[in-house]
N, C-alpha and C positions, 0 to 999 in steps of 0.2 A: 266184861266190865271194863268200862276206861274211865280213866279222870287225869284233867287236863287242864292244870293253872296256868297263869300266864299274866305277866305284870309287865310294864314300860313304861319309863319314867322319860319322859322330854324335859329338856333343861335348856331355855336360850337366855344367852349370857347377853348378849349383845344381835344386832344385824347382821352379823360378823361371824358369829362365834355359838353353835349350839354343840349340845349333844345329847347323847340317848342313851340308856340301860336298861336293857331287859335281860328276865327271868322267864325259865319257862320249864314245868314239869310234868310228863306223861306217864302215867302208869297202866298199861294193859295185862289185862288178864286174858291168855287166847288158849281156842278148847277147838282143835279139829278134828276128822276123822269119824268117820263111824263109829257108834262106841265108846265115846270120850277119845280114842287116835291120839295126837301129840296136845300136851296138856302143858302152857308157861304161861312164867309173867317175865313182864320187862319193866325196866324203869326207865327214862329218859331225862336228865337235868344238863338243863344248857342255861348259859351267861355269857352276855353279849354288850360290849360297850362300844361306842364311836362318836369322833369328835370330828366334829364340821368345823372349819375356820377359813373364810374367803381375807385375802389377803391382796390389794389392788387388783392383777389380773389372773392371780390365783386362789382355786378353790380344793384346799386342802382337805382329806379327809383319811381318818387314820384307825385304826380297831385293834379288839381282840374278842375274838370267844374259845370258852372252856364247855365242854361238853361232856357230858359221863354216862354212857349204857351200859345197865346191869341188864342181863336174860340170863332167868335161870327153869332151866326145864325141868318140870314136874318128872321124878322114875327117867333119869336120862339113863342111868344103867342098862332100862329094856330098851329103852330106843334105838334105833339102829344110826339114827342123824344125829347124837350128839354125844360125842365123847367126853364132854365135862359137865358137872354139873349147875357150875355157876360161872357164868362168864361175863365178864367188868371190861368196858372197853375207855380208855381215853381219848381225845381228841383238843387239842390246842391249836389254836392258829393265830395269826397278826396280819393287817394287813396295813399301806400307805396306797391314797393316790392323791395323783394331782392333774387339774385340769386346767389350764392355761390359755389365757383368751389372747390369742394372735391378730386377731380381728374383729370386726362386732357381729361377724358371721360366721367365723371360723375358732374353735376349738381343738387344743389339740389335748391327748390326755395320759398320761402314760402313771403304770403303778407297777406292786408286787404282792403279794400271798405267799406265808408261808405257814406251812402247815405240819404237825408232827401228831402222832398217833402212838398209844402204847398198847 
């Protein structure tokens, strides 16, 4: 069984100036094995923002998402692959770029990522 919302919200301020919010949530339920075999669910919730802003011959673009996986196996005690029973994972990130018109043929673009996990 899965189920799988998902929302995004666009927003332009201007010609200039937009941006976007998304929402997005997965939940599976997984059955392998011969026999019923390895029996979990998972959840998946991620949130995601970014803001576009061109600025003469730059075109600014900047974020973040928040992400959270819950898996929790079914009888993870008989199983031999999973030693815990419920496992929550985080994931945070931000990012900047920028794109820079040097020419009306040439672009140059340089950015960073950063990313943290718990």
């Amino acid at each position: 069984m899965t189920l799988i919302l998902s929302q995004r919200f666009d927003y332009a301020r201007s010609d200039n100036h937009s941006l976007f919010f998304h929402t997005y949530l997965d939940r599976n339920k997984i059955r392998r094995g011969i026999g019923g075999g390895t029996a979990a669910h998972s959840t998946t919730v991620n949130f995601e923002f970014q803001d576009n802003l061109k600025l003469n011959r730059n075109d600014l673009i900047f974020g973040s998402n928040a992400r959270i996986v819950r898996f929790v196996p079914e009888d993870a005690e008989k199983d031999l692959f999973f030693t815990e029973s419920d496992i929550t994972k985080y994931l945070y990130a931000a990012f900047i770029q920028d794109t820079i018109e040097l020419r009306s043929n040439i672009n140059f673009t340089v950015g960073t990522k950063a990313e943290h996990g718990l």
